[in-house]
Structures are given as structure tokens and as C-alpha cells.
Steps between C-alpha positions, in 0.01 A plus 500: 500500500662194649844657399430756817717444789424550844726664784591195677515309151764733394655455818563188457617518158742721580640287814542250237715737262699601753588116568577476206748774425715365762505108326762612200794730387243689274115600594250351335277800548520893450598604817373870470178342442468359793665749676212723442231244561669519821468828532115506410438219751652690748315819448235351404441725168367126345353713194732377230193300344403853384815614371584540105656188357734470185449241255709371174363614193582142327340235791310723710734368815600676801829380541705784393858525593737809431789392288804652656696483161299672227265697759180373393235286640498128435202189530571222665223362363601525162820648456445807309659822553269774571534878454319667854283718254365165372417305782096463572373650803201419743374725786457226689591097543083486508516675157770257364345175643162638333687567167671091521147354558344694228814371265475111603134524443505569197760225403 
């Protein structure tokens, strides 16, 4: 569970995004992201841990972007293009960190 953040963790984290969005022309970060980290920090609803996460079907990453062009979801990770209906879904980040230990075990 090491991947866990704490409050003032993610505080600082995010001081150091917001740094950086103001280095360059373009951000080097999602900016709605952190806008509602933000948000959560300041309302202190800190129960994202527990929310349902999305993962690609292909590389079992997280980092799924929405491609403005054809509509659909896209890994970073990987590069495929992902129809929503096929994406893998975990209740929780606990369930999908379970489910990635389980997988590089057995490699």
C-alpha cells in the first residue's frame, strides 16, 4: 500500500504541479485533475482511494486520456484506442493495486 498518499503528501504534490504549470506555454499536467484534488483537499472529502478506477483492457494502466478527435478513450501507457464499454473497472484503487500484485507475482 505504499502507493497511498497522505493529506499533506498530496499537498505537497500538488504545490509542486502548480509550479509547474506556470514554467511553460503548455501544462505538463491535466489541469482538471488537479483542480479537483484541490477541491478534495479543501473539503476535505480525501476518499478518492475508495472510488472506482478505469483501467485499459490491453496494459492494465490507469492513464486514460479522452481523445477529443474520434471520442474515445486512449492509454498513454500503450497507445491503444479504447471503446468506454471495454475499459476494465475496479471498485477501488485497493482493488486494482491487489489485482497488479497478484499479476507480477505470478510473472
Amino acid at each position: 500500500m505504499g502507493n497511498i498518499k497522505t493529506k499533506q503528501e498530496l499537498q505537497k504534490f500538488l504545490e509542486k504541479v502548480d509550479s509547474e504549470q506556470d514554467v511553460g506555454p503548455f501544462t505538463l499536467r491535466d489541469s482538471g485533475i488537479a483542480e479537483e484534488l484541490h477541491k478534495k483537499l479543501e473539503t476535505n472529502a480525501l476518499r478518492y482511494d475508495n472510488e472506482p478506477v478505469t483501467a485499459c483492457p490491453h496494459c492494465n494502466s490507469l492513464y486514460l486520456i479522452d481523445n477529443d478527435v474520434t471520442g474515445k478513450l486512449e492509454c498513454y501507457n500503450c497507445g491503444h484506442e479504447i471503446e468506454e464499454k471495454d475499459v476494465v473497472i475496479f471498485k477501488s484503487i485497493h482493488d486494482y493495486l491487489d489485482e497488479s500484485s497478484k499479476d507480477s507475482d505470478d510473472a
